[in-house]
One Martini backbone bead per residue (centre of mass of N, CA, C, O) as a GRO file, in nm:
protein
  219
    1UNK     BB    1  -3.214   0.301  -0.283
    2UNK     BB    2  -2.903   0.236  -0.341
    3UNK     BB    3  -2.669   0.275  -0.562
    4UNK     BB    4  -2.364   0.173  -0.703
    5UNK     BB    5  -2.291   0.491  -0.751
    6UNK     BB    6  -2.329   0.585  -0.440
    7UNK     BB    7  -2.153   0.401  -0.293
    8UNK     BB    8  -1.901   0.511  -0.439
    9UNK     BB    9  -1.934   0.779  -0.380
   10UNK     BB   10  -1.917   0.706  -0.043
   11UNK     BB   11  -1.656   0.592  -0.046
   12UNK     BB   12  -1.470   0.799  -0.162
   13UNK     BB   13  -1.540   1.004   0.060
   14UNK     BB   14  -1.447   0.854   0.275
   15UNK     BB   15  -1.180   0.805   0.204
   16UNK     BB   16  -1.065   1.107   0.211
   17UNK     BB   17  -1.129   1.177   0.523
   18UNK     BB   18  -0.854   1.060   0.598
   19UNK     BB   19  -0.720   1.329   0.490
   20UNK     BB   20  -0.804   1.548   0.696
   21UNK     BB   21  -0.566   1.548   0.919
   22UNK     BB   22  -0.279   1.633   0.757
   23UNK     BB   23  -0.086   1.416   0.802
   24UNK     BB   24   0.086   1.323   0.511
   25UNK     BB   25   0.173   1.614   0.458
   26UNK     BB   26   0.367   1.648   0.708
   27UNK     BB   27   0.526   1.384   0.634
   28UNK     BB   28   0.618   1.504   0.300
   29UNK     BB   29   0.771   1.721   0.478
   30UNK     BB   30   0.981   1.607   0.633
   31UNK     BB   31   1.119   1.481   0.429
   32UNK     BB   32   1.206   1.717   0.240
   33UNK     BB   33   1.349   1.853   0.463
   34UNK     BB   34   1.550   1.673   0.493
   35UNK     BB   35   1.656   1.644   0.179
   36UNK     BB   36   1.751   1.979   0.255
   37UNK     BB   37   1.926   1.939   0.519
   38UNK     BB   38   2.146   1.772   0.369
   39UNK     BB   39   2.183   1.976   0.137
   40UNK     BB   40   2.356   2.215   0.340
   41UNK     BB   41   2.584   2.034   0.413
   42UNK     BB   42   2.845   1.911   0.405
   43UNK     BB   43   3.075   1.630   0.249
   44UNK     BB   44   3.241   1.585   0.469
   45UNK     BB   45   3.323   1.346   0.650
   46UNK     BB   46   3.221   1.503   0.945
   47UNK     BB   47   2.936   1.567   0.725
   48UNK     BB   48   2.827   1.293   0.657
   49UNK     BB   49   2.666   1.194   0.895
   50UNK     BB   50   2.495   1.397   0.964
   51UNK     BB   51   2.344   1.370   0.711
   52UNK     BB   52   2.230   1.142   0.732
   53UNK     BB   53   2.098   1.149   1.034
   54UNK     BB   54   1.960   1.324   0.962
   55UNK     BB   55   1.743   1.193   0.710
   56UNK     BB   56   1.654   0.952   0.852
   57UNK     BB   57   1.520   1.084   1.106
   58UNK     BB   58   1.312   1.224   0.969
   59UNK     BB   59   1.188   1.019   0.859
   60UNK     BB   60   1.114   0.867   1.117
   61UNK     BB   61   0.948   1.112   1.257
   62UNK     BB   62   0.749   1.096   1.055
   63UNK     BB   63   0.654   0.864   1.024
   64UNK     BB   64   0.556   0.852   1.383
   65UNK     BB   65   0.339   1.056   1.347
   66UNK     BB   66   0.146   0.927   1.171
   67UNK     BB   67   0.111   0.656   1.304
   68UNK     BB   68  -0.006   0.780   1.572
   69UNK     BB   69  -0.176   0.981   1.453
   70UNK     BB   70  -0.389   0.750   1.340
   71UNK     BB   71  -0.381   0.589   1.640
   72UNK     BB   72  -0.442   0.882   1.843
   73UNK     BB   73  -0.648   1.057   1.678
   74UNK     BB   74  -0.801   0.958   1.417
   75UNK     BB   75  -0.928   0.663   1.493
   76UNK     BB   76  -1.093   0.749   1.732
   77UNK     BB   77  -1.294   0.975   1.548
   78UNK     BB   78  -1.333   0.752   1.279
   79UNK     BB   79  -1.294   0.466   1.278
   80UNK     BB   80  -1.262   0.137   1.119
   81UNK     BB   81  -1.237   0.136   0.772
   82UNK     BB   82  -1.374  -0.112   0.519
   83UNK     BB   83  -1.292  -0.169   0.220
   84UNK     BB   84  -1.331  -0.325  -0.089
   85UNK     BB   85  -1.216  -0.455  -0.355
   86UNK     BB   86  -1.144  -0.204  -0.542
   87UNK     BB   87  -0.986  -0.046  -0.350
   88UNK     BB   88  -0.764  -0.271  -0.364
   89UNK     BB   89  -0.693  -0.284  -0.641
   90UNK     BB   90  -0.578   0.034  -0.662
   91UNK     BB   91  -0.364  -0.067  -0.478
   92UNK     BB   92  -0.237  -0.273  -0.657
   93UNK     BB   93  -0.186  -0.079  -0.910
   94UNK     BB   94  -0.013   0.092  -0.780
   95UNK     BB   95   0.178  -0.095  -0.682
   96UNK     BB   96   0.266  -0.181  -0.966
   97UNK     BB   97   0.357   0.074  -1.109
   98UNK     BB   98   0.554   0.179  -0.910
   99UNK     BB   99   0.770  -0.075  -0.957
  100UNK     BB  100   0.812   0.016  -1.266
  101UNK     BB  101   0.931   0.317  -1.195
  102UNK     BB  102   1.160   0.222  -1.052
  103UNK     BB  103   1.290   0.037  -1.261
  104UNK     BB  104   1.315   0.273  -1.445
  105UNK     BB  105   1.491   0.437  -1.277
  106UNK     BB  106   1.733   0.284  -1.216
  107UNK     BB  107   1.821   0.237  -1.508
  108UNK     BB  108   1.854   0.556  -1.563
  109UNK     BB  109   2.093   0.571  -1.337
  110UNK     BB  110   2.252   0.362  -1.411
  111UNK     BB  111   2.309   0.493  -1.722
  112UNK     BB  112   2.425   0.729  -1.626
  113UNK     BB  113   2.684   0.617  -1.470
  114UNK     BB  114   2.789   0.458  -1.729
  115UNK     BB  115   2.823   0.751  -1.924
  116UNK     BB  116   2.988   0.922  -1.696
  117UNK     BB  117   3.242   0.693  -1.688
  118UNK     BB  118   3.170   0.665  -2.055
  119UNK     BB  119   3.222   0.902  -2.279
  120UNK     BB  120   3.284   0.690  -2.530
  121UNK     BB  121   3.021   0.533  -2.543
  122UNK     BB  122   2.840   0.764  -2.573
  123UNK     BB  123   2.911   0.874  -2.808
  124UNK     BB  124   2.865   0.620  -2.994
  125UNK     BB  125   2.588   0.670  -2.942
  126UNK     BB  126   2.475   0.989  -2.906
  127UNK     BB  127   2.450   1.074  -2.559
  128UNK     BB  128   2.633   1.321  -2.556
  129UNK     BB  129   2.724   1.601  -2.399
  130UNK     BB  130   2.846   1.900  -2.540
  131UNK     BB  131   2.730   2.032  -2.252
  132UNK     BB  132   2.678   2.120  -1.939
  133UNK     BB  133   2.418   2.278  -1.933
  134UNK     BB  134   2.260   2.000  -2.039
  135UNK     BB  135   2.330   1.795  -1.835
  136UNK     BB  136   2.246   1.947  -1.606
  137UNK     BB  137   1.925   1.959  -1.725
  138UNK     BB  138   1.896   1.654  -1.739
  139UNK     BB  139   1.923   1.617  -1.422
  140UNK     BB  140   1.694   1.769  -1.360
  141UNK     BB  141   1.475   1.601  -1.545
  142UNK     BB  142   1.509   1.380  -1.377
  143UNK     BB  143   1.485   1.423  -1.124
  144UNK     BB  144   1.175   1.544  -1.135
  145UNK     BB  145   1.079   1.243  -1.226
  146UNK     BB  146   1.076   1.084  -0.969
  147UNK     BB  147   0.840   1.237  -0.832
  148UNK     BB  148   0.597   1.341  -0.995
  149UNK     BB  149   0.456   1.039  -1.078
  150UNK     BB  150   0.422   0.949  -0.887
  151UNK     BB  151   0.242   1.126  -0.720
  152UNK     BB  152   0.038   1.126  -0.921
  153UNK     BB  153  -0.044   0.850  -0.888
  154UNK     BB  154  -0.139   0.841  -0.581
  155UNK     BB  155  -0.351   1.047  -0.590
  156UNK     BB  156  -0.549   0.907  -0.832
  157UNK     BB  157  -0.551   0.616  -0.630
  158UNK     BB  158  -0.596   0.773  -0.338
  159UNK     BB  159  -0.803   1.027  -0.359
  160UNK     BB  160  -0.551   1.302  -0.357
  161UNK     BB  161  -0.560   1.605  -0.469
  162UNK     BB  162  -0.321   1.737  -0.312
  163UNK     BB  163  -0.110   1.582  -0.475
  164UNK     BB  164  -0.074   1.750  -0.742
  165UNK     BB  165   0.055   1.964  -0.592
  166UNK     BB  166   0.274   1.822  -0.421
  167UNK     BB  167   0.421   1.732  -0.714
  168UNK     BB  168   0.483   2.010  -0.808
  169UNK     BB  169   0.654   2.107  -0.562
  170UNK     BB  170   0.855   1.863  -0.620
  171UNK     BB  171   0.937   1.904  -0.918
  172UNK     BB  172   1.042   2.204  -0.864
  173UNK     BB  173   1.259   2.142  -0.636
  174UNK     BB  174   1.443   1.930  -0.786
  175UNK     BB  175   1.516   2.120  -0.988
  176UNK     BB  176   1.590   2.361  -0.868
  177UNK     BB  177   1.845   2.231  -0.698
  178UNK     BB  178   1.991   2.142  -0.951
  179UNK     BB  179   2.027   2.372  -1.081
  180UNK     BB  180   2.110   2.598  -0.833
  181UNK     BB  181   2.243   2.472  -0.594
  182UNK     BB  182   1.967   2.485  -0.370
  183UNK     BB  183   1.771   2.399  -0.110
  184UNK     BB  184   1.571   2.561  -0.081
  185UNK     BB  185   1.373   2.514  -0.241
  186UNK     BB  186   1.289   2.246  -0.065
  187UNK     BB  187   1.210   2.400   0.178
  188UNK     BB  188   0.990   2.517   0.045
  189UNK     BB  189   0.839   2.322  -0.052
  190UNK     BB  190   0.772   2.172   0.263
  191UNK     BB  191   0.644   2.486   0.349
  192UNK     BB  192   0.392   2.432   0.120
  193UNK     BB  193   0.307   2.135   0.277
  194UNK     BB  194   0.304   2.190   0.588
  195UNK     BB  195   0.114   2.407   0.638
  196UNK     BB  196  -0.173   2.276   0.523
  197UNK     BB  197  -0.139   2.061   0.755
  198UNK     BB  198  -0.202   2.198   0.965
  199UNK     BB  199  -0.451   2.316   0.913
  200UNK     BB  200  -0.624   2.035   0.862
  201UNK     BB  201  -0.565   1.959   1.156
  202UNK     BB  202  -0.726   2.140   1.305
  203UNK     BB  203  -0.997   2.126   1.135
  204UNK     BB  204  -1.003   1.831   1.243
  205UNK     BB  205  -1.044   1.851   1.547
  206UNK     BB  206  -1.299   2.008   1.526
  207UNK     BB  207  -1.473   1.811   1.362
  208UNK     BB  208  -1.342   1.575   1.533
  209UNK     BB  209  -1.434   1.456   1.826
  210UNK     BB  210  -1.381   1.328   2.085
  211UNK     BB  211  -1.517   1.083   2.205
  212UNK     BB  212  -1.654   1.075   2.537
  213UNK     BB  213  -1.570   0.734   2.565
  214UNK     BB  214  -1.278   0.840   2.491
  215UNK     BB  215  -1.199   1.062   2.646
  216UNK     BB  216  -1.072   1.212   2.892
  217UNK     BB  217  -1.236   1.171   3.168
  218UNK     BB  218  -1.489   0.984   3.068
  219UNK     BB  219  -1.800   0.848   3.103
   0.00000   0.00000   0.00000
């Protein structure tokens, strides 16, 4: 008979299954590569409008990729699993934690550029930076704040280990886009999202084929 941590197991283990079909990563790819492409164009008022266009475009293009490959690719192979109240939980606590890191991002925007367009506030304050190269670094170590912890939250909520892996490359390309002003860095690191994304798909493909009575002219 199993034991309740068998079964944690077992859940676990099934929970897992869903992200081998290497969607999620390619998904993640897509985002990061669209703003790297934003942050290619120029940015005056005719390239502004491109800009924003890649950029939405590229989301919306990952989100329905995502969307259809697991409803006419994933879903097929894999068929309907319904977890448990603990798995719901999980990801209810991961939703409460995302919300308070928004808030708190948000707050740290807002407060920088009420101090970059106040730098009389800051100095009074003792926030003054008073070297530009330490500015920059404060931006880029903000900037890799924002993705690095979410991401690393999600991996751990939702039983994700490549998550970890894609918050590092996620957080070194933000840092590095904003120290040294080239989109290049967030491009490569799409690209070393997106590779293994592509090989678990194809991997996923093999290991699961598309059940006889799902299969095109199946009997």
């Amino acid at each position: 008979m199993s034991t309740p941590l068998d079964l944690r197991k077992l859940e676990k283990k099934t929970f897992r299954t869903i992200y081998e079909d290497g969607l999620l990563d390619i998904d993640i790819a897509g985002v990061v590569a669209s703003m790297a492409l934003m942050a290619f164009l120029p940015e005056e008022d005719a390239g502004r409008w491109l800009r924003y266009g890649l950029f939405f475009g590229g989301m919306i293009a990952s989100t329905l990729i995502y969307q259809l490959g697991k409803k006419f690719i994933t879903g097929p192979r894999l068929g309907q699993v319904v977890f448990g109240p603990a798995r719901k939980r999980r990801g209810a606590t991961l939703a409460a934690i995302l919300g308070v890191i928004i808030v708190i991002q948000a707050l740290v925007v807002l407060g920088s550029v009420v101090f970059w367009n106040n730098p009389g506030l800051a100095q009074r304050l003792g926030l003054a930076v008073s070297q530009p190269q330490q500015g920059k670094l404060l931006v880029a170590v903000i900037g890799a704040l924002f993705v690095g912890p979410s991401m690393t939250l999600m991996a751990y909520f939702n039983d994700f280990p490549r998550g970890y892996y894609i918050a590092v490359l996620l957080s070194l390309g933000v840092f590095l886009l904003i120290w040294f002003r080239s989109p290049l860095m967030m491009l490569a690191a799409a690209v070393l999202i997106f590779i293994p994304g592509v090989v678990l798909f194809i991997r996923f493909l093999r290991k699961y084929p598309l059940p006889i009575d799902k299969a095109p002219h199946g009997e």
